[in-house]
Steps between C-alpha positions, in 0.01 A plus 500: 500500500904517350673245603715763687178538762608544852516216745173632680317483166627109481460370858234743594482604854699288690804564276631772782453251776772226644289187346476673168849586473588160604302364260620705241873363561416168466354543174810679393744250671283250321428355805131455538391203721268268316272527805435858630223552758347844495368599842311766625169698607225479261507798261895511558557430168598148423331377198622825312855425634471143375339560149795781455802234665297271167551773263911561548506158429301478213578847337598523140567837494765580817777313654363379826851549651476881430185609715226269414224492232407759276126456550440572159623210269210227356613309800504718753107621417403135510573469825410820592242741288451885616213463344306233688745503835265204673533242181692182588837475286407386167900375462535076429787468751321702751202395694360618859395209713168586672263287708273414239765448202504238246615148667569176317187338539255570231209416732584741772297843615676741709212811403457500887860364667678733718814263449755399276477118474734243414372444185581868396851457596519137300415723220796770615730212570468378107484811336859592695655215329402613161740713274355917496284516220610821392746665765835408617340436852173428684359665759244349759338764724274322827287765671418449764759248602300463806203354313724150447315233648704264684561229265566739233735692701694121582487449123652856386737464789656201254555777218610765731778250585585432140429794302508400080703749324416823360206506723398749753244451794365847685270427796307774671406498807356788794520196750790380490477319816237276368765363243699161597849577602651272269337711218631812616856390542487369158421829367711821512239786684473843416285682745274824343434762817267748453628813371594820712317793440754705254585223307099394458427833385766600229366127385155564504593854334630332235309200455160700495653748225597175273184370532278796428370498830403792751585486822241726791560878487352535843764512800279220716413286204843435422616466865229262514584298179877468655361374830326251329785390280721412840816502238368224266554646142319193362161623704515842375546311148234314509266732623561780332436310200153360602356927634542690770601305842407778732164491346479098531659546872192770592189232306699193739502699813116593429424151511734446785308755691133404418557152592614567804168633527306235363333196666584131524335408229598775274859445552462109412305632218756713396811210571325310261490766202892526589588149462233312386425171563843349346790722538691548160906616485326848402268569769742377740710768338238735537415406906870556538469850399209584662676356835781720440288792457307436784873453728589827412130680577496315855820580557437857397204531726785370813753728399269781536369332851873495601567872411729397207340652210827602307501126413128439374532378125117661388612862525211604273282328767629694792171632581318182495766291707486792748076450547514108477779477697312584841216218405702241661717360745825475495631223600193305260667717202826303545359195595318501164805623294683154672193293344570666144872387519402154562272479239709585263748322640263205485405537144840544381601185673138307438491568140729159447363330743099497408401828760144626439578827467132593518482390832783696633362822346161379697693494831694830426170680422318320797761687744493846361504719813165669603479859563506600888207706458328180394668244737 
């Protein structure tokens, strides 16, 4: 990409949209706070935003003051390579923060934490002291900022309040109620929205083409695909990458259906295969994605109870939500798509605080509504 790429090529999707433009002035104003919080849905977008905001600062190749990084420089792919899109940055003066992330105590194992301890951000709180190694500036990504425990969110709260020079802190966050408000109002906060329609498309259009990547021919498959997408460029991204997500949609709605028709026993059966007996950060990941896939088939099967069907998300599924549909009641159907929300809810929330995620799943599963023909 020539340095003279256009400003969608550098700032990606959300370069048309009020937080991207405001973004981009800051940059050229040389004005960038050196704590930005980066809110927004999961799948919005965030972490490509922040890895990007990291290259215009690091970029040998273009002035950051004239539309951002190239994307092409030595730099630029170190932080970000087409070629393996899900690698960390491989940069010195850049690192991601995850739960899980090196800490300062040589003794410590966070294989299984859900958190970000105290000791990781002892480890932050050094490093930001120390000269860039090879850059002009350091930048410290946390995602998710949500995942700061308490102490280490009081300790990070010290270098929010006293950032050392030529360092940069982006937090990430889809809850950005759980964060303290004395973090937020140290930070300056761009909010991501999910895209409208148009503007998702002529991305995706793009995107898709750069990538070698083809998108479904068929009229419903692509509606579909959209529908699922609900705006969030970084979902499509993602997804795209890993196959087809109609396809995964149909296998997670197959399982969503034949467990509703299983027994007790099987469904504790199958909980366990889902989670396993410890939860990990990536089956959690995983549970969340089965939850959300399971929101939009139970909600499916209500819209079509409710005569609403120009909203059902499945649209290659029509036939089946229209049969399944008249197994139940309706008023159990909502009920039940209440007790996903707050499981999820209570997972997203639990995760710092020690929930057993297995047993949640148990109690969803447990209160999967019965068919009227068999109540």
């Amino acid at each position: 990409m020539p340095v003279t790429a256009s400003i969608n090529d550098r700032w990606g999707p959300h370069a048309d949209s009020l937080p991207g433009r405001t973004l981009v002035a800051m940059l050229e104003a040389q004005r960038l706070p050196h704590a930005l919080l980066i809110a927004g849905p999961i799948g919005v977008g965030k972490r490509d935003l922040a890895v990007r905001i990291a290259q215009s600062l690091l970029c040998e190749s273009a002035d950051p003051r004239d539309g951002g990084p190239c994307r092409e420089c030595r730099d630029c792919r170190r932080l970000h390579d087409p070629l393996q899109p899900k690698l960390d940055p491989q940069h010195t003066d850049v690192e991601i923060i995850t739960p899980g992330s090196l800490c300062a105590e040589s003794d410590h194992d966070h294989s299984n934490t859900h958190t970000i301890g105290i000791c990781i951000i002892r480890r932050i709180e050094h490093v930001a002291t120390l000269a860039p190694f090879e850059a002009d500036q350091r930048v410290i990504i946390i995602n998710p900022a949500e995942a700061l425990s308490p102490d280490a969110a009081d300790a990070f709260l010290k270098t929010l309040e006293e950032p050392p020079e030529r360092v940069y802190f982006i937090l990430l966050t889809s809850q950005e109620e759980q964060l303290s408000e004395t973090i937020r109002s140290r930070c300056r906060i761009i909010t991501l929205a999910p895209l409208p329609s148009a503007q998702l498309n002529r991305w995706l259009e793009h995107w898709s083409a750069a990538e070698g990547l083809t998108l479904p021919d068929d009229p419903e498959r692509r509606s579909e695909l959209e529908r699922l997408a609900r705006g969030r460029p970084g979902w499509l991204q993602s997804n795209l990458r890993d196959g087809d997500p109609v396809a995964l949609r149909a296998a997670q709605i197959d399982d969503a259906v034949r467990i509703a028709d299983a027994s007790r026993a099987e469904r504790l059966n199958w909980s366990e295969q889902v989670v396993g007996r410890f939860s990990t950060s990536q089956t959690l990941a995983n549970l969340e994605l089965m939850l959300e896939a399971w929101t939009d088939w139970w909600r499916d099967l209500w819209l079509q109870q409710t005569n609403q069907q120009a909203a059902v998300v499945h649209v290659t599924q029509l036939e089946r939500i229209e049969r399944l549909a008249d197994l139940y009641d309706q008023e159990q159907v909502s009920q039940f798509l209440e007790k996903i929300q707050r499981t999820r809810a209570l997972i997203e929330r639990g995760v710092t605080h020690g929930l057993n995620a297995r047993l949640a799943l148990d109690v969803l599963l447990l209160n999967i509504p019965v068919p009227l023909e068999r109540s």
